[in-house]
N, CA, C and O of each residue as an XYZ file, in Angstrom:
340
protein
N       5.545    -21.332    -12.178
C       6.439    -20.206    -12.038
C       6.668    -19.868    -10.570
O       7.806    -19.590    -10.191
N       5.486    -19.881     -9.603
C       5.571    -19.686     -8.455
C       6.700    -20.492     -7.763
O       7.624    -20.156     -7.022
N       6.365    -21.460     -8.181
C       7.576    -22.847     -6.961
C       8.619    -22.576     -7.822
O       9.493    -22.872     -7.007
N       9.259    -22.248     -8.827
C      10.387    -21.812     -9.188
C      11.233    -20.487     -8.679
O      12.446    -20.277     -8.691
N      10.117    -19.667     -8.224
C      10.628    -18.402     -7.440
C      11.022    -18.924     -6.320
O      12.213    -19.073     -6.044
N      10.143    -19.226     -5.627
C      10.438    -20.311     -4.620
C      11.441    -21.390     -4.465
O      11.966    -21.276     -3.357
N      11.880    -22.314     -5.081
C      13.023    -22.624     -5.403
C      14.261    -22.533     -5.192
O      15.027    -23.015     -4.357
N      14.415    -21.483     -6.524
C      15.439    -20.825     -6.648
C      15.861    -19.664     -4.978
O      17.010    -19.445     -4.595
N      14.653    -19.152     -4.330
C      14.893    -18.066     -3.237
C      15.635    -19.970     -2.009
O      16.583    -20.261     -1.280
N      14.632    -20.496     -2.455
C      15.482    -21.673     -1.099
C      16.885    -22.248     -1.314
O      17.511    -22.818     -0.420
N      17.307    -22.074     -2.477
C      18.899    -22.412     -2.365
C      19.580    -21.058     -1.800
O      20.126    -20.843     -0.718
N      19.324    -20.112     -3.063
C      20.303    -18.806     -2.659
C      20.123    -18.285     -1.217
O      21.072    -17.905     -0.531
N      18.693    -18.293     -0.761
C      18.162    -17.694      0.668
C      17.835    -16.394      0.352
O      16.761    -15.899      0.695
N      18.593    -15.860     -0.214
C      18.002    -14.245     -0.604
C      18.664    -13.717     -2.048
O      19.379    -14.536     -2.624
N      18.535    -12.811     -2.482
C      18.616    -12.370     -3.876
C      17.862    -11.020     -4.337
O      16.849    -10.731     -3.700
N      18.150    -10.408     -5.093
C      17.666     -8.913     -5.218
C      16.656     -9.552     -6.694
O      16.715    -10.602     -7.334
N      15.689     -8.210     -6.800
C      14.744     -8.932     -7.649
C      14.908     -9.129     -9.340
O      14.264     -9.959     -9.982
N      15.701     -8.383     -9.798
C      16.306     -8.090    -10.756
C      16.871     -9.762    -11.279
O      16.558    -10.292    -12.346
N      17.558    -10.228    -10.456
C      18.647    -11.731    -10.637
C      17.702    -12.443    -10.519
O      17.611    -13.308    -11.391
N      16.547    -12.415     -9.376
C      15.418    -13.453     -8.833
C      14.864    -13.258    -10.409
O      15.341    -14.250    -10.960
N      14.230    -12.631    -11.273
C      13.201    -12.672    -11.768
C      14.624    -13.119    -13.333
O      14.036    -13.281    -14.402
N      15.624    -13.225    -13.402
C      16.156    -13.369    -14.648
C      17.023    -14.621    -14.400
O      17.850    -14.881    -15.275
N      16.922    -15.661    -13.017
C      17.075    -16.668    -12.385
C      16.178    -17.439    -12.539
O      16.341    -18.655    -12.445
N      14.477    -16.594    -12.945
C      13.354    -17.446    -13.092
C      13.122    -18.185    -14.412
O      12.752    -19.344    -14.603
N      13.497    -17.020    -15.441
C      13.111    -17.378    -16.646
C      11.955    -16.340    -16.786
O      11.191    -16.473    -17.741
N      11.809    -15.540    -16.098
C      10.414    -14.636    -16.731
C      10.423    -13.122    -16.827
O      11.326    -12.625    -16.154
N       9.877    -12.497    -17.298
C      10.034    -11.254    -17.586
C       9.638    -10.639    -16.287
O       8.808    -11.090    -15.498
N      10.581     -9.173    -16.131
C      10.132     -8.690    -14.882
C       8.992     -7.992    -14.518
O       8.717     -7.689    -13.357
N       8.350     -7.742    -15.457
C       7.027     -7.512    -15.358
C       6.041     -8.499    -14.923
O       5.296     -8.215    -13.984
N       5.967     -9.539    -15.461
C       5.122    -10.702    -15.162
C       5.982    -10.891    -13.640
O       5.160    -11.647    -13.123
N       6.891    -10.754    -12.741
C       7.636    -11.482    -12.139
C       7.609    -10.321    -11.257
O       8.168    -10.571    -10.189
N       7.001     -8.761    -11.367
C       6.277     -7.893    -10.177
C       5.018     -8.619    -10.196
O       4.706     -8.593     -9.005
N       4.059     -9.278    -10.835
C       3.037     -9.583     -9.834
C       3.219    -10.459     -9.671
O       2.089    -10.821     -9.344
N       4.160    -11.815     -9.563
C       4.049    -12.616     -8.930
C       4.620    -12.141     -7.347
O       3.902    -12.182     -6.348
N       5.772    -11.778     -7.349
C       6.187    -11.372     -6.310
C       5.257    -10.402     -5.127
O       5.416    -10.241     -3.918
N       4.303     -9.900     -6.036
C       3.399     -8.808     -5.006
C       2.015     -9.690     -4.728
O       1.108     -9.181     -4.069
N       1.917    -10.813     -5.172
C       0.872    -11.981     -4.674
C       2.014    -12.695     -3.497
O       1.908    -12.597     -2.274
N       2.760    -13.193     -4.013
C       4.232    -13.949     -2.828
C       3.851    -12.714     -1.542
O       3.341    -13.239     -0.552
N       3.948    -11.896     -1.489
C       4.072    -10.743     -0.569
C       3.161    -10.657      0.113
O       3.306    -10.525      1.328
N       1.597    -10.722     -0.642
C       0.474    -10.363      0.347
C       0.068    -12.132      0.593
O      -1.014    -12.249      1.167
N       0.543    -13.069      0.359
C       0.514    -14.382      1.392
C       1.029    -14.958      2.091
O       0.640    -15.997      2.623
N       2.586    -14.088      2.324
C       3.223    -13.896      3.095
C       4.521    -15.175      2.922
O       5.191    -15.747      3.782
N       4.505    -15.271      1.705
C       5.753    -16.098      1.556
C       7.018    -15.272      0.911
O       8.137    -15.783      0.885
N       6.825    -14.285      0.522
C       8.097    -13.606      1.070
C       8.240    -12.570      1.562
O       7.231    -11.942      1.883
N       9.371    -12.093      1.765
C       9.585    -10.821      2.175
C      10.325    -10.029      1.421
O      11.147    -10.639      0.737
N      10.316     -8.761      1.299
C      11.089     -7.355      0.795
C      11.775     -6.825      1.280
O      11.214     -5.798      1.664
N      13.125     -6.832      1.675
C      14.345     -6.428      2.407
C      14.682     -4.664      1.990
O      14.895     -4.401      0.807
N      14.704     -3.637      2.945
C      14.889     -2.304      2.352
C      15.947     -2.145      1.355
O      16.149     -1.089      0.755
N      16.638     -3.258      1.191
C      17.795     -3.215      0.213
C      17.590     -3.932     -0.895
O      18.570     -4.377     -1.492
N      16.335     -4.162     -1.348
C      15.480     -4.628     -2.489
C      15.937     -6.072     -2.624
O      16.097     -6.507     -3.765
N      16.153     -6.825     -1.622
C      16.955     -8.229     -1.534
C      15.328     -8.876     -1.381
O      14.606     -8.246     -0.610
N      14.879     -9.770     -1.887
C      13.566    -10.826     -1.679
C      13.916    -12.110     -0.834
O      14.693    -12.973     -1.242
N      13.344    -12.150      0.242
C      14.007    -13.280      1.502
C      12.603    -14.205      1.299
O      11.470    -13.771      1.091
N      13.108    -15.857      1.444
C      12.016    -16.476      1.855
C      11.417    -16.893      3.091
O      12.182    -17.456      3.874
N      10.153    -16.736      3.462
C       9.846    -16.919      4.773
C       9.486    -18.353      5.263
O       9.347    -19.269      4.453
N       9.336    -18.532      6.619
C       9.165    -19.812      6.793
C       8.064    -20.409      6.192
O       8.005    -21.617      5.965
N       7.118    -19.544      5.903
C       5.709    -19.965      5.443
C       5.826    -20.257      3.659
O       5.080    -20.907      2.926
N       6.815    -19.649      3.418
C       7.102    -19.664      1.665
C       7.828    -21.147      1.578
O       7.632    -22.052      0.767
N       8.761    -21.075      2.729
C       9.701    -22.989      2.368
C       8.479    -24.359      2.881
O       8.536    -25.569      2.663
N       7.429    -23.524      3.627
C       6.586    -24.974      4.170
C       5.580    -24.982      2.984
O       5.081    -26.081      2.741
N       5.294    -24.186      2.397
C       4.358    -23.985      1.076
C       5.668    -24.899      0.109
O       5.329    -25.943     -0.448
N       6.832    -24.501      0.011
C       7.562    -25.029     -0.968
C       7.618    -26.893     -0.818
O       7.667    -27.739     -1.711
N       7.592    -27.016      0.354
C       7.812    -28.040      0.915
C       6.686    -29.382      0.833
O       6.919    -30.564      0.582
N       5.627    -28.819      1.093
C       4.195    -29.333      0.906
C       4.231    -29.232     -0.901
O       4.169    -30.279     -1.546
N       4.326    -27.989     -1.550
C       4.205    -28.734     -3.503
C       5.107    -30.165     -3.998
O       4.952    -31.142     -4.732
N       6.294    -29.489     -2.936
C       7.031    -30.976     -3.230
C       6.323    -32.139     -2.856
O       6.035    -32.706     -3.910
N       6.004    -32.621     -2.137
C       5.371    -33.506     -1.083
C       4.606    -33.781     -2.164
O       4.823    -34.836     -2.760
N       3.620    -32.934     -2.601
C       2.802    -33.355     -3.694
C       2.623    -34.217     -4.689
O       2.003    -35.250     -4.939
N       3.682    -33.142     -5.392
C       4.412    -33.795     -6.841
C       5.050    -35.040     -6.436
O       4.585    -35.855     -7.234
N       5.563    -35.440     -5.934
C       5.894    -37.068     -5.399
C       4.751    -37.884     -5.211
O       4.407    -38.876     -5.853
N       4.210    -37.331     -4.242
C       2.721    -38.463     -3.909
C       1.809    -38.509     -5.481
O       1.201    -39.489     -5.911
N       1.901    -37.476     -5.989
C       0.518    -37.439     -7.210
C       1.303    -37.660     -8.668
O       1.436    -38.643     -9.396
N       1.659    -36.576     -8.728
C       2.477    -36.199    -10.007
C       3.879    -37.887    -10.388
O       4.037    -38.734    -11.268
N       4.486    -37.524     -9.155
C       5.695    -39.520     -9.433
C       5.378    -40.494     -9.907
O       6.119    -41.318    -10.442
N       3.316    -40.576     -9.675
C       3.091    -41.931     -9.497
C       2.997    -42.214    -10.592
O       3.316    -43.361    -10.904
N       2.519    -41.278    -11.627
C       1.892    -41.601    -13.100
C       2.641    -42.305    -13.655
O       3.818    -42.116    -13.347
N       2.401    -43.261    -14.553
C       2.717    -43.983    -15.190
C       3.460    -42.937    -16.932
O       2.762    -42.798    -17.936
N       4.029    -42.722    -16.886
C       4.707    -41.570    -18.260
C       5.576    -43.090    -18.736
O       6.216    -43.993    -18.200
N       4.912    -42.491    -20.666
C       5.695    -43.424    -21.719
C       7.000    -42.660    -22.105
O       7.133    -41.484    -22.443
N       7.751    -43.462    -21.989
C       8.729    -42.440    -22.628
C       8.905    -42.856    -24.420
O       9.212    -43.923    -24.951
N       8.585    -41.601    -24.973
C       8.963    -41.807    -26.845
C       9.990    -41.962    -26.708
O      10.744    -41.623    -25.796
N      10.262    -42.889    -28.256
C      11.299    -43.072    -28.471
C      11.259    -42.560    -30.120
O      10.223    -42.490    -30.781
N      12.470    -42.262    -30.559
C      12.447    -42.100    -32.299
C      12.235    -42.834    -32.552
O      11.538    -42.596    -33.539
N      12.295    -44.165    -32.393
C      11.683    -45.552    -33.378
C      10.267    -45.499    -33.740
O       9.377    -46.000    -33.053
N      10.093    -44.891    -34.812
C       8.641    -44.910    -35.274
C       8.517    -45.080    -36.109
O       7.375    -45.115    -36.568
């Protein structure tokens, strides 16, 4: 859910939290504490105009999961089903 907030804040760049959290797929409840963990690690920010900005530290965090998921997650070998069974 996190790298999807994330995500989604790195295309748009900014967004009010209302759209961010119904852009996510999650309820806005669950989607105040993610955002107030995002906040105190400093990957995003809170604009006085309730706009949620991503910080540089939120796109190099975004940047590095990617990195990840390629190096670890790409490599696996996944079967793909088929209906023929």
């Amino acid at each position: 859910m996190l790298a999807r907030i994330i995500k989604i804040l790195s295309e748009k760049g900014q967004t009010n939290r209302t759209a961010l959290a119904t852009a996510a797929g999650v309820s806005y409840d669950r989607f105040v504490l993610y955002l107030d963990w995002m906040t105190q690690k400093g990957f995003v920010n809170l604009a006085e105009d309730g706009d949620v900005h991503l910080t540089a530290a939120g796109a190099q965090a975004y940047d590095q999961l990617v990195q990840w998921i390629i190096q670890h997650v790409g490599q696996l070998p996944l079967k793909r089903e088929t209906g023929d069974q």
